[in-house]
N, C-alpha and C positions, 0 to 999 in steps of 0.2 A: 598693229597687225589686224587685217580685218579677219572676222569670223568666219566660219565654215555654215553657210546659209543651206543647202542642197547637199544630198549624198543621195547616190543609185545604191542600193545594196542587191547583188545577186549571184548568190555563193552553193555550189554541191554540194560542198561538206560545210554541215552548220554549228558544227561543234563551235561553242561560245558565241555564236550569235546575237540572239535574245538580247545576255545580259550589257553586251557590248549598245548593239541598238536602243536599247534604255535609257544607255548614257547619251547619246546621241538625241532621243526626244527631252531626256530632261534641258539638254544642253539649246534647244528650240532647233535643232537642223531641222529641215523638210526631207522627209524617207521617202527614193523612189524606191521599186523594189519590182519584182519578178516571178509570174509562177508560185514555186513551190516555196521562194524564199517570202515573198508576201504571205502565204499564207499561213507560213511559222511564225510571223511575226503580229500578226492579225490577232493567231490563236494565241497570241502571247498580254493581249490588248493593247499593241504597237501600231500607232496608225500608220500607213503607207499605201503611197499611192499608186498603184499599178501603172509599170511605164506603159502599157499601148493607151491609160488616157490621158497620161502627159504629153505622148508623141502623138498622141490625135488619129493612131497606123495602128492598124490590128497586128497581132503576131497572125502568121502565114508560114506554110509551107511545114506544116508539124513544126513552128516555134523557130525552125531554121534561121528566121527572119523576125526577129524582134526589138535587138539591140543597136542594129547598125543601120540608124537614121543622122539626118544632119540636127535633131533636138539634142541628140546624146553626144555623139563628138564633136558639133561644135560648142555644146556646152560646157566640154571639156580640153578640148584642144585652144579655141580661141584666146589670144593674148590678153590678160587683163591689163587698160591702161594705154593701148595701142588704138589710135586713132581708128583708121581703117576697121579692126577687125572690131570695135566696139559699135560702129555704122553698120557694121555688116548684121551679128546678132539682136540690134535692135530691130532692125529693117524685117527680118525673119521670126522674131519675136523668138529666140533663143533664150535662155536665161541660164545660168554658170550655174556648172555641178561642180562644186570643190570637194568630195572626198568618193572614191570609187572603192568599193569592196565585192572584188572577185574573186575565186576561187574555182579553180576549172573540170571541164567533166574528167571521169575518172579514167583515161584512155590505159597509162601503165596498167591499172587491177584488170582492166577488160581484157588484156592481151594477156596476161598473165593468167588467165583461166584456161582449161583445158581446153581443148578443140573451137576454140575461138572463131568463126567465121571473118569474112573479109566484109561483110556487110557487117556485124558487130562492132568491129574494129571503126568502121568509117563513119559510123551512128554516134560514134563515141570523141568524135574531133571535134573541140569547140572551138569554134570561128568567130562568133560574138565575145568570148570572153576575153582571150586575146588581144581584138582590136578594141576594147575598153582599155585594156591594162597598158596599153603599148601607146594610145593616146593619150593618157592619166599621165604616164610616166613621162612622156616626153614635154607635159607642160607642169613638171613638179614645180617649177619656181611658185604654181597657183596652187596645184592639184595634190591631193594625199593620194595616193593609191596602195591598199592592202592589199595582197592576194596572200598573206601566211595570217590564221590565226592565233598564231603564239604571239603573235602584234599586235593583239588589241588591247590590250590593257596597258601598254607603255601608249598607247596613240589616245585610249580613252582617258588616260590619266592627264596627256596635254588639253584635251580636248575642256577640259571640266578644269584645267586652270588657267587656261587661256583663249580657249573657243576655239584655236587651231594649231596647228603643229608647227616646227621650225623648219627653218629650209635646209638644213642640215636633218631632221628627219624625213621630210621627203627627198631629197638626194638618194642616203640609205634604201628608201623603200623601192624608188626609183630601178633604182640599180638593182634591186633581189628582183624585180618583175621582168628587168629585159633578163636576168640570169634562167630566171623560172622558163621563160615564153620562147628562149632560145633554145634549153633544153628539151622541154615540152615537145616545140617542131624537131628536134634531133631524134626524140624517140621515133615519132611517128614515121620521119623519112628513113628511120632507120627498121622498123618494120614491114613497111611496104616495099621497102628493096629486097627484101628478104621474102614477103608472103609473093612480089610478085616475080620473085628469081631476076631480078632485073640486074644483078651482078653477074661480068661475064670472067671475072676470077674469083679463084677464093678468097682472096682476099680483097678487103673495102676498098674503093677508088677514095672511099671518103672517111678518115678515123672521125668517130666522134664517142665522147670519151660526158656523159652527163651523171654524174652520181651525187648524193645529197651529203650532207654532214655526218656522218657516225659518231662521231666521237672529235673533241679537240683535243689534244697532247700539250704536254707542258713545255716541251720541245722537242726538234727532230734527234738525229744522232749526236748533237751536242749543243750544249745549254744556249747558244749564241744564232742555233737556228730556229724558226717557227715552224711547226706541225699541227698538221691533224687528219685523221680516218676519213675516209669515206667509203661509200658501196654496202655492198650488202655484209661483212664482214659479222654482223650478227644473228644473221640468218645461219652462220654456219658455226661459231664460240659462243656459247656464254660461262662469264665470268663470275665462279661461285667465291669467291674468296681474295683479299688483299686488294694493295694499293690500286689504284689507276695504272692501266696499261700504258707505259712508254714506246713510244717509233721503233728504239732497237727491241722490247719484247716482241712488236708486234712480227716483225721481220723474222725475229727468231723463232716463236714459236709456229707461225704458219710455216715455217722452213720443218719443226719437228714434224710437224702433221701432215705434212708431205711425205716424208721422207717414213714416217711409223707408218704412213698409209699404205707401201709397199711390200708390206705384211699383215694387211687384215687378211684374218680368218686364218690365218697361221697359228701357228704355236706360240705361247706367251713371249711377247718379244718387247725389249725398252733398247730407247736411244736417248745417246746424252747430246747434247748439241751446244756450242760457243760459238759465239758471232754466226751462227747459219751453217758451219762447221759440224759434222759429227766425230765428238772425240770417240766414243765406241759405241756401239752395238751388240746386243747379248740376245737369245733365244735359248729359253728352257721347258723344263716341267711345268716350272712356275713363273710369277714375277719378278717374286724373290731372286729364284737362282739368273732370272736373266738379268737383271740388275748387278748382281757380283759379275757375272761375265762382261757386261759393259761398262763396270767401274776400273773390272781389272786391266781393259786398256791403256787407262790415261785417270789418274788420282788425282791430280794436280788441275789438270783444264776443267772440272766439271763446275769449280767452283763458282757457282753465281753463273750456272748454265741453264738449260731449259729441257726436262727429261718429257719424255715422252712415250705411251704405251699404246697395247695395240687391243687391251680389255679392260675390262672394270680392274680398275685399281684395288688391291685389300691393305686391309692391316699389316699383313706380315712383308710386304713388299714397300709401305709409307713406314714400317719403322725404320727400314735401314736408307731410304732415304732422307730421312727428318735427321740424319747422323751429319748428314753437308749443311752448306747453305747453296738453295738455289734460288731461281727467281721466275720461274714458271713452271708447272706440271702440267701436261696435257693427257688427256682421257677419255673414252667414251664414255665414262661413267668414274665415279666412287664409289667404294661400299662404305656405308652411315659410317663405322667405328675409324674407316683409315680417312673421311672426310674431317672428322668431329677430331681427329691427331693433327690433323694437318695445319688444319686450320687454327692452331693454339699460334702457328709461327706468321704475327703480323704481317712483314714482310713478303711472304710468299703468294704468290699467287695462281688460281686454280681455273684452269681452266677445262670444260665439257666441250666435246668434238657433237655437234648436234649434226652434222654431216660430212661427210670427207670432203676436203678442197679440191679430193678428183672430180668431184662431179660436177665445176664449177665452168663458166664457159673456158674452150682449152685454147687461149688465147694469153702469149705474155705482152704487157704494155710496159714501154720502158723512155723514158725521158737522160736525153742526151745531150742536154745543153743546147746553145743555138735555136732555141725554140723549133726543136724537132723532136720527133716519137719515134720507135722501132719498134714495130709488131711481129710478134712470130709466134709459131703454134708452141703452145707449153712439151717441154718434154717430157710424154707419157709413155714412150713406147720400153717395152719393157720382153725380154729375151725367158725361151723355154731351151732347155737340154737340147731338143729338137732344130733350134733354132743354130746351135753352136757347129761350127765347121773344125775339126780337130786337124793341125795340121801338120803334128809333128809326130814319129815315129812311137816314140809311145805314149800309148791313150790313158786316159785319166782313171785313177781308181774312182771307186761310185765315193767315197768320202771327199774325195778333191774336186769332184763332178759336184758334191755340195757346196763345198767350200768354192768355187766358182759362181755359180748362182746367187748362193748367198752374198760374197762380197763383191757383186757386180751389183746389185740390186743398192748397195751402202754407196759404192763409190760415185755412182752417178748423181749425189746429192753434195758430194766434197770440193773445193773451187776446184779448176785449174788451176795448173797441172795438178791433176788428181792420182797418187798410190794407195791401196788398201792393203795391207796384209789382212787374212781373212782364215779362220778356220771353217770348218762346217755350220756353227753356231755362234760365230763371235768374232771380231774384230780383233785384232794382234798389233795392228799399229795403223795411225793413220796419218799423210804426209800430204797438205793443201797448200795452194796457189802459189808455189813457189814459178820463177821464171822456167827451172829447165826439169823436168821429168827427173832426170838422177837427182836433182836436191830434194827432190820432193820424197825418191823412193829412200836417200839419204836419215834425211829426218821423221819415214814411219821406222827403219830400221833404229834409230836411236832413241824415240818414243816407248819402243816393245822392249829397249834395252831398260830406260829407266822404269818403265813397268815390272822390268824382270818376266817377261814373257819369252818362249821361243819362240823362233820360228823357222824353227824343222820341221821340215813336212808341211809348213803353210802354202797358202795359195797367192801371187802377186796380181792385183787388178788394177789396169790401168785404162783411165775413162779416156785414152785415145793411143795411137797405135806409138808404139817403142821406135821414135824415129832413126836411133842406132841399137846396136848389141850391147852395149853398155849399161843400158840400162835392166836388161835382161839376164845380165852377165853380175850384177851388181844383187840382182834381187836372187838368183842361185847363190851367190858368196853368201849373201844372210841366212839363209836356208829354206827358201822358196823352193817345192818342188812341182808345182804346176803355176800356171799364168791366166789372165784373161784377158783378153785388147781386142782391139778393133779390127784390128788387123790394114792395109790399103796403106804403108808405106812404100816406098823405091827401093827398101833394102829389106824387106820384108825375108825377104831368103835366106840373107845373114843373120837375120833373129833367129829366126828356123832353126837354122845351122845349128847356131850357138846355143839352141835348149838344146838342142839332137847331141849334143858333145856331150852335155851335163844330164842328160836323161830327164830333162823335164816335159812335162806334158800340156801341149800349149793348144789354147782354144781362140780362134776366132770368132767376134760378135758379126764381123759389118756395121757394127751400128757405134758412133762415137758419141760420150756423152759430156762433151762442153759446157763449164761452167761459171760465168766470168762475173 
């Protein structure tokens, strides 16, 4: 294996530089190097030679112009061993750079500051760094190329016991620089489409989809598939307490934090939620008491659920939940003495809301097999009193005008076909993704039975419009006395009718909340 005689090193972020380059002169390589990264290296007492007198070419054009000469890429791209291209770099007086350590300008954090300019933005494209790593990479059979470095110490550890890497690690490295330089250009085309309105729909002609690693999982929804996180998912949870997050918490709980989002700045409100599922929802004085109102829908399904609140957690609302077993809490906060409870149960895990996922781009991305995507806007739209079209003969008491609200606000988070029985403050039964509407309002009616709740005088909410009377006619026999739908069926008339017989009082959304 021959050694690694020649390395360019010229990196933005210099975090572990130095002591990486050390290893490098002890190891006898030749340092080219750059700018600001020579000069760290200099002050480190690392000799390295500035590439403009190795390329014999001044940097130009504010430094635009430094890296992409024929000394540098062909000392890098050229075939080692190849007749022709070995005539070729002697003829030119070329000489092979086998290790490249780039690291590129900072364009994400630039665009990510406030009022950013379009010169800014365009000052911050690197163009030299790039076609290093993209020419490195494409002759890894010769070349190392880093551009991460959380990779220097497995590369300086080859380097100092064999003078150079395997071609199995440069493959590896290979491959993470065309991953980097393709997202890298993703960002950028996808900024300037946007800064210069160059879309003439709302939607992208082009998905691109670049996120880093967050997090690996032990596996996805079952032990036999592979997982793991990406995006910014930590910008908006962290995790005070227990195990490592699993794929179905993660599903699950950002579903709670959705769906508890729907009442910030309301009144103390908790939701219990299974597979993404809300089994109830409760709104009180307290936590406390909203926790009883949302256990008292469904006892059974909470277990090894995911609760969720819509304020700082206390004591007297973490004791009666330490009474189950669950497997995630979600919170804007703890208070010390229900954090310092909670946390006695290994198993559990705690999660802090450091921002709502409403305020996240409002964009869903969904993978459908066939190596295809489906985009469409998140569903945030969300219905006032104002908003509701009353269309049957008698109107709503203001308590059913609650209890409509309120269980419109729950059901648009439960699969299709979606039922809520709903009081003004709580949940009464809830009936998900069954195939046909009546099974669905079938089994919240037999949920609120095994709960032993009634439902007289409940409210029936259904997240898309009652496409016969039956199902309307089904939720009055349990004792449904107002409704809320969609309304925009072909027999919408005969719903009508059929609350008008039974004296319920029905409201129209317009707006359907599909959830598959």
């Amino acid at each position: 294996m021959a050694k690694i005689q020649r390395a360019l090193l010229s990196v933005f972020d210099k975090t572990g530089l130095v002591p990486f380059a050390q290893i490098l002169k002890d190891a006898g390589v030749e340092i080219i190097s750059t700018g600001g990264t020579a000069k760290a290296l200099r002050d480190a007492g690392i000799t390295a030679t500035e590439l403009s007198a190795y390329t014999e070419f001044p940097e130009m054009l504010d430094g635009r112009v430094k890296t992409l000469h024929p000394k540098v890429h062909g000392g890098l791209l050229y075939i080692r061993g190849n007749a022709e291209h070995e005539k070729a770099v002697k003829k030119h007086k070329i000489g092979p750079i086998d290790l490249v350590v780039v690291n590129l300008y900072p364009f994400e954090q630039t665009i990510a500051k406030p009022g950013v300019t379009v010169h800014d933005a365009i000052e911050n494209i690197d163009i030299g760094g790039p076609s290093m790593l993209r020419s490195a990479a494409k002759n890894h059979d010769s070349v190392t190329v880093v551009i991460d470095p959380a990779d220097y110490a497995e590369i300086a550890d080859e380097i100092k016991a064999n003078g150079n890497t395997t071609v199995e690690q440069r493959r590896k490295l290979a491959v993470k620089v065309f991953a980097r330089t393709s997202a890298y250009d993703g960002i950028i085309a996808a900024h300037f489409t946007k800064a210069f309105e160059l879309e003439t729909s709302e939607l992208p002609q082009t998905l691109r989809v670049s996120e880093g690693q967050a997090q690996a999982l032990r596996y996805g929804e079952n032990p036999h598939q592979r997982a793991a996180l990406y995006g910014n998912f930590k910008e908006y949870f962290q995790q005070l307490h227990g195990k490592e997050l699993s794929y179905n918490n993660i599903l699950d709980l950002t579903a709670a934090a959705n769906l508890i989002g729907e009442f910030a700045g309301e009144a103390p409100t908790l939701a219990i939620l299974k597979h993404t599922n809300p089994c109830g929802v409760g709104q009180g004085k307290t936590l406390r008491e909203a926790w009883e109102k949302a256990f008292a829908t469904d006892k059974q399904a909470p277990f090894g659920g995911i609760i969720a609140v819509n304020e700082k957690l206390d004591l007297h609302c973490a004791e009666a939940i330490a009474e189950i077993f669950s497997e995630v809490i979600v919170a804007p906060d703890f208070a010390p003495d229900a954090l310092a409870l909670l946390q006695k149960k290994k198993n559990l895990r705690l999660l802090k809301i450091l921002k709502s996922p409403a305020t996240a781009q409002p964009w869903d991305i969904r993978s459908v097999g066939a190596e295809s995507f489906l985009l469409q806007e998140r569903d945030l739209k969300t219905v006032t009193a104002s908003d509701l079209k009353f269309v049957t003969k008698r109107q709503p008491t203001e308590a059913e005008l609650k209890a409509m609200l309120f269980g419109w606000r729950v059901v648009k988070h439960v699969k299709s076909n979606a039922i809520v029985y709903a009081a003004n403050d709580c949940t009464l039964g809830v009936g998900a993704g069954q195939m046909s509407r009546v099974d669905s309002s079938r089994i919240a009616v037999w949920k609120a039975g095994e709960a032993k709740l009634s439902l007289k005088g409940s409210v029936v909410c259904s997240d898309a419009f009652f496409p016969f009377a039956d199902g309307l006619i089904a939720a009055a026999e349990a004792g449904a006395t107002a409704a809320i739908q969609p309304g925009g069926s072909m027999r919408d008339a005969e719903v009508i009718a059929a609350a008008d017989e039974r004296g319920i009082a029905m409201a129209f959304t317009g707006l359907r909340h599909f959830r598959h």
